[in-house]
C-alpha positions in Angstrom: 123.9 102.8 62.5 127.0 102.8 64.6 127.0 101.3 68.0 127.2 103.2 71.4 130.1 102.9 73.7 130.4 101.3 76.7 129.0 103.8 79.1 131.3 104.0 82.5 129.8 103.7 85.9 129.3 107.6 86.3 127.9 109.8 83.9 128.0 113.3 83.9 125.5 114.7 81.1 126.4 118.9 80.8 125.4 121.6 79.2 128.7 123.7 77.4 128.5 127.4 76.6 128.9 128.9 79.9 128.1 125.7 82.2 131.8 124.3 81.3 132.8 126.7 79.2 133.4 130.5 79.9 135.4 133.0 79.4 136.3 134.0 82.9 136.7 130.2 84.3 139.1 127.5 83.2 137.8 124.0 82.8 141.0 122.2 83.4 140.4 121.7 87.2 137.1 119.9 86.8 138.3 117.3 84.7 141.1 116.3 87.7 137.9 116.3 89.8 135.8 113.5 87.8 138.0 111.0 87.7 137.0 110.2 83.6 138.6 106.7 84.1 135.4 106.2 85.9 132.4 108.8 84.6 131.8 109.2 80.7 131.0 112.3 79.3 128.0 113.3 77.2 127.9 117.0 76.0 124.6 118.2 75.6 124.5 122.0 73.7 122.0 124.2 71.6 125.4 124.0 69.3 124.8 122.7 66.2 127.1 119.4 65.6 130.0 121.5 63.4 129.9 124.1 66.3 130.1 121.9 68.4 132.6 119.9 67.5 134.7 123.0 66.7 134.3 124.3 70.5 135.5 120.9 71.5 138.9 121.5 69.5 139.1 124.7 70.5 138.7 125.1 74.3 140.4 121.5 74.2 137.7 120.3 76.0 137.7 116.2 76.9 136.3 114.0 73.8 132.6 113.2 74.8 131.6 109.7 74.6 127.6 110.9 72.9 127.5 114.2 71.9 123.5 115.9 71.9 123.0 118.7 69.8 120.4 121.3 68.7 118.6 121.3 72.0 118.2 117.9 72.2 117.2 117.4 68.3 120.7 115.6 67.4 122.2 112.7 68.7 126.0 111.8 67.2 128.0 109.0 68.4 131.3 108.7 69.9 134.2 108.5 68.9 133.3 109.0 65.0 130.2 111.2 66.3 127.9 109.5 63.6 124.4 110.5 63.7 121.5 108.3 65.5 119.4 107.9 62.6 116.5 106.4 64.6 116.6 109.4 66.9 116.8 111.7 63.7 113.4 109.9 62.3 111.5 111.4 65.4 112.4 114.6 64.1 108.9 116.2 62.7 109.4 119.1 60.4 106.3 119.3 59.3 105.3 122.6 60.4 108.3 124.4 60.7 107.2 126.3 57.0 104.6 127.6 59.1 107.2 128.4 62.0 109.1 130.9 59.6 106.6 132.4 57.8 105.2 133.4 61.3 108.2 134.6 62.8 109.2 136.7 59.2 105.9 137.9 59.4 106.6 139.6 62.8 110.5 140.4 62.1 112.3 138.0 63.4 115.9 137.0 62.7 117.2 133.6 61.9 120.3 132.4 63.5 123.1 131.7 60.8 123.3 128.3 61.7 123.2 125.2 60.0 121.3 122.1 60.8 118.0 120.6 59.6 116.7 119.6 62.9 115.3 122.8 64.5 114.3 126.9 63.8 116.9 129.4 65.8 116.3 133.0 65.7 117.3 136.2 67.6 114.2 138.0 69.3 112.4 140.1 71.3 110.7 138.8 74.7 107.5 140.5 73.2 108.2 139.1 69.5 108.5 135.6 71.5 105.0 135.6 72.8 103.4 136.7 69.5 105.1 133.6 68.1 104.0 131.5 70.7 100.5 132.4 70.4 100.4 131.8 66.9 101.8 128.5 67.2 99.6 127.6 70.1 96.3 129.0 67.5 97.4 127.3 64.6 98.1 123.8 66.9 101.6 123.3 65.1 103.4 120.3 67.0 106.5 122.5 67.6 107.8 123.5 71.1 109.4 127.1 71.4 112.2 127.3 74.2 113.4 131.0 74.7 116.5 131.3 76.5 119.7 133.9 77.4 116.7 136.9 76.6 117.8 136.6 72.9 117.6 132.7 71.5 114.9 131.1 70.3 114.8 127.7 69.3 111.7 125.9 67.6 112.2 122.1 68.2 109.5 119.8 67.1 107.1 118.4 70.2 108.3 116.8 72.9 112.0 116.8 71.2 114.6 118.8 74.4 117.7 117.7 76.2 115.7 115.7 78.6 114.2 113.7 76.2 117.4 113.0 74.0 119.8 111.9 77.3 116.6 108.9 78.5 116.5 108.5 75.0 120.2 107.2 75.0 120.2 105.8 78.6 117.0 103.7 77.5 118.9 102.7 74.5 121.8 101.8 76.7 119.8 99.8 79.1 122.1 102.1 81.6 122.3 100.8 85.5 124.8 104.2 87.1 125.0 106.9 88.2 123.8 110.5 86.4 124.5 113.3 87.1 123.2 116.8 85.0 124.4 120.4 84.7 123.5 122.9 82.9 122.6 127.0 83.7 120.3 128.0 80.6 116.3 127.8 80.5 117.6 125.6 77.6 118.7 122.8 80.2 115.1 122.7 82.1 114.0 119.7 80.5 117.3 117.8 82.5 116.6 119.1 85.8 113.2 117.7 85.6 114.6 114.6 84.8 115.4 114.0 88.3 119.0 113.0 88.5 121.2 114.8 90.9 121.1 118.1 89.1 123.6 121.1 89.0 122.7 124.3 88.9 125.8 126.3 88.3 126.3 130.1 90.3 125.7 132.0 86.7 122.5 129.7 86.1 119.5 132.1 84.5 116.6 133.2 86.8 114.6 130.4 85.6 117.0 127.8 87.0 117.7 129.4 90.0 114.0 129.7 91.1 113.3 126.1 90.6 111.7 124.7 94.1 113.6 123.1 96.8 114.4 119.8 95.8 116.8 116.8 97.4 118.1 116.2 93.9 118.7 120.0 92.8 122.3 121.2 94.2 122.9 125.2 93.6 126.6 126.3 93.2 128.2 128.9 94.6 131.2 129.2 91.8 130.3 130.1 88.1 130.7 127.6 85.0 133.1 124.5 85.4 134.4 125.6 88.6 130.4 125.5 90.0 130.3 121.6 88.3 133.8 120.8 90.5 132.1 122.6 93.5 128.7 120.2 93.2 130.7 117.3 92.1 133.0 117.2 95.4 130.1 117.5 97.7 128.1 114.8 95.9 130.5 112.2 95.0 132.5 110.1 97.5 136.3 109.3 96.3 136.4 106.7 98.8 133.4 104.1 97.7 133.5 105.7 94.0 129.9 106.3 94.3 127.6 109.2 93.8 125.7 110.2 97.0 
């Protein structure tokens, strides 16, 4: 397996479809802002690792140093993005046959996607919850996350964001400073990490209502432009340190 970089003394662990990327904000400010000299970059996306990758080339977004896909269920290494094949071994599929004769059985789409670690489909709140019950009656060890009114994605247990970034900063036996963003129900699992947390101004309902919390910071601005807003207020040019 390959090895993981050197990890810089600032991290900044995001989210990309419409956290850093967007249609209506440029990114190119932010990256002035951060200072990459001294904070790597790990991208952390429902994308799957093609996708990705392709988004990256496309928006001509920074290279990330670990890139997270599938909700958390993928883990590729910089700079050759190799995947972690000891992550990939926690990946259960055992009932995901289950998973998809279930959601067929109740008309759900799959996503045209392709990747063996997780379910994605297109669905109904109420199509959602029939799912969920199922799963919940039949005790399949798979977690549903429903995000954007629309996505579903069916990740085996306990496999999410927040578990794939202290997965690698455990791995890395990493001593700085993170610091998350995201704005999707998707990214939930990092702001319950407890990290200095960005929520940015186009975050979904169930970001936004999080409680009041010292390490939670709520942006005004939208997408990148709501990471530069946090980012200024939090970190301290001057010492180099996050406050």
């Amino acid at each position: 397996m390959p090895t993981y970089p050197y990890l810089k003394p600032h991290i900044l662990a995001t989210d990309l479809d419409n956290t850093i990327v967007s249609e209506k904000v440029s990114h190119k400010e932010l990256w002035e802002t951060l200072a990459l000299e001294n904070t790597s970059l790990i991208y952390i996306t429902g994308r799957y690792k093609q996708s990705a990758l392709d988004l990256i080339e496309r928006e001509q977004l920074p290279k990330p140093d670990i890139l997270i896909c599938d909700v958390g269920a993928s883990i590729y290494i910089g700079p050759t993005y190799e995947l972690d094949e000891d992550w990939a071994s926690n990946i259960k599929q055992n009932d995901f046959e289950q998973v998809k004769t279930i959601a067929a059985s109740i008309g759900i789409a799959q996503q045209p996607i392709v990747t063996p670690w997780r379910l994605a489909y297109f669905a109904e709140s109420k199509q959602v919850q029939i799912l969920k019950k199922s799963v919940q009656q039949l005790n399949l060890a798979v977690d549903i996350v429903f995000s954007s009114d629309k996505d579903v994605d069916v990740l085996p247990a306990d496999i999410n964001k927040g578990a794939a970034l202290t997965y690698i900063l455990n791995k890395c036996q990493y001593k700085g400073k993170v610091v998350v963003a995201g704005d999707s129900e998707n990214d939930l699992s990092l702001f319950k990490l407890g990290y200095p947390a960005i929520a940015v101004g186009n975050a979904c309902d169930a970001i936004l209502k999080l409680p009041e919390s010292q390490h939670i910071h709520f942006a005004t601005e939208h997408a990148a432009a709501g990471v530069k807003e946090v980012w200024t207020k939090i970190y301290d040019p001057v010492t180099q340190k996050i406050k």
